[in-house]
N, C-alpha and C positions, 0 to 999 in steps of 0.2 A: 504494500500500500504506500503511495506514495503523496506526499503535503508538499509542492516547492521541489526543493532538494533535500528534503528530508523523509527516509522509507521509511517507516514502523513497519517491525517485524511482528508476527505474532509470537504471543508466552504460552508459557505450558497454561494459563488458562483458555486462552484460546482453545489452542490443541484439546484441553479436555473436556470442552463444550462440544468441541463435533466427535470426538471420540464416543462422548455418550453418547449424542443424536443414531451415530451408528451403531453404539453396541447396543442400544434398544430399538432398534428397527427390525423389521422382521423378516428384511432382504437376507437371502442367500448367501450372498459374499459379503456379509455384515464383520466377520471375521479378519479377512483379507486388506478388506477397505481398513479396520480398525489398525490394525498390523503394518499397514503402509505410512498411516498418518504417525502413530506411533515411533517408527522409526525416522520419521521426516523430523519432530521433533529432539529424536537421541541426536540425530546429526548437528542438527541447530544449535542444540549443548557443544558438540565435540568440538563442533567449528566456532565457539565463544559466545556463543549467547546464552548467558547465564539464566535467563530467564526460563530457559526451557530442560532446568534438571528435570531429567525422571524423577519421579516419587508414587508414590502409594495412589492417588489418581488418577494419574497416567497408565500405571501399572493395571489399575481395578479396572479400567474401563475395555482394559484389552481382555482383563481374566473374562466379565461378563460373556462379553463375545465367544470367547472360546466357548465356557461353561454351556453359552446357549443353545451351541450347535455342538455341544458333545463331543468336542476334539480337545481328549486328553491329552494328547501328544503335543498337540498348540499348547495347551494349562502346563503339562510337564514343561515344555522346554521354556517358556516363556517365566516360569515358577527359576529355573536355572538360571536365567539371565538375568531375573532380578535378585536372586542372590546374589551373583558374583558382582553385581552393580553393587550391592549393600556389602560387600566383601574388601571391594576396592575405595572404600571411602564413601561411595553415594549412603551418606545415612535419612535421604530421605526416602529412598526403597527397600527400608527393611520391614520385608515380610511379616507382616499379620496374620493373625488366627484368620482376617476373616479372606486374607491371600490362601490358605491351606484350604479353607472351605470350597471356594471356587473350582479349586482345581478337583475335593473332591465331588463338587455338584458338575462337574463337565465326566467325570468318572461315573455316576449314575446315568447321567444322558446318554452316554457313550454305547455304541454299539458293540462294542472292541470283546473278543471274545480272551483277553486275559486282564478287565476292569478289577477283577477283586486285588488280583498281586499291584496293580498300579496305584487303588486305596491304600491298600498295607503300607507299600511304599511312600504314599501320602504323608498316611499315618505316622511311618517309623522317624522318617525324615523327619519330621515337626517335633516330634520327640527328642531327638539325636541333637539336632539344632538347639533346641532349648537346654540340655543336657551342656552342651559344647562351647556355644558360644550365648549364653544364658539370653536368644534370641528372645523370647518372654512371648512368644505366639507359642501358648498351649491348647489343648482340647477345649471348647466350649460344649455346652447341648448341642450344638447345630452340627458339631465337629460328628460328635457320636451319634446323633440321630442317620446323617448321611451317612458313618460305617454301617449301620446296621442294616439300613435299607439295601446296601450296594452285595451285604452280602448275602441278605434274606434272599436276594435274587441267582444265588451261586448254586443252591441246590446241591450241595455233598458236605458230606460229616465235619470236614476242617473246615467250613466256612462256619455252618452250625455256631461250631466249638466255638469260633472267633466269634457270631453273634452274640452267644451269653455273655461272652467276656465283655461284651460290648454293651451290652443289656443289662449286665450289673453295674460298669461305668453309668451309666445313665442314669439310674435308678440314686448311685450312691450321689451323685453328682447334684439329683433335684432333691435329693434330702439336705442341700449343705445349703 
């Protein structure tokens, strides 16, 4: 946009006004498009426009997308890059309980026929993280509600197993 000689850039607010317009739209490539813009703003960062860090916004708006069209692979790898973004200094993209959720509500949607080990993996990870690096994004209700459901859907004894264990987290969880 340009005034005179002078261009205003757009900020990562910008960016994550149309980020959400697309990650709540019910287009097809609502993913893709989010994904594009997303990355148009990391660059606008790398290339010095401070305005445009990734953070937890930027980040949520691409989880949605993912989540909505059930591409854990999109939640996992995207779940990776915002770690190692919160790894390397960006501490405005350190992952949230409600970042692990996303990734496992894109895990329930998902048609992927090995979704349970990609939960666990969810799971462990969030655990291991807070363990590790006292990330502080632990299990919520929502955390366990979406294991339980992901694995009520697995249909064999080790899933089961995993649901009780899942079923008592819950239970001990609304007692507290």
């Amino acid at each position: 946009f340009e005034m005179g000689d002078r261009v205003a850039e757009p900020t990562k607010f910008h960016y994550a006004e149309v980020l959400a317009a697309w990650a709540n739209s019910n287009l097809p490539n609502r993913y893709i498009k989010c994904r594009e813009i997303f990355d148009r703003a990391s660059r606008a960062y790398q290339n010095g426009q401070e305005s445009c860090q990734p953070d937890v916004a930027l980040y949520g708006a691409v989880f949605q997308a993912s989540s909505r069209a059930g591409d854990v692979d999109a939640a996992e790898q995207l779940l990776q890059q915002m770690l190692a973004d919160y790894q390397c200094g960006n501490y405005l993209a350190k992952p949230t309980t409600a970042v692990f959720n996303a990734v496992l509500l894109a895990c329930l949607r998902s048609q992927s026929s090995n979704v349970t080990e990609k939960a666990l993996g969810v799971y462990h990870m969030m655990m291991h993280l807070h363990k590790t690096e006292n990330l502080g994004a632990l299990p919520d209700e929502r955390t366990l509600s979406l294991l339980v459901e992901i694995l009520s859907k697995a249909h064999s004894k080790e899933a089961a197993e995993k649901t009780n264990f899942f079923v008592a987290e819950l239970a001990r969880f609304r007692r507290h």
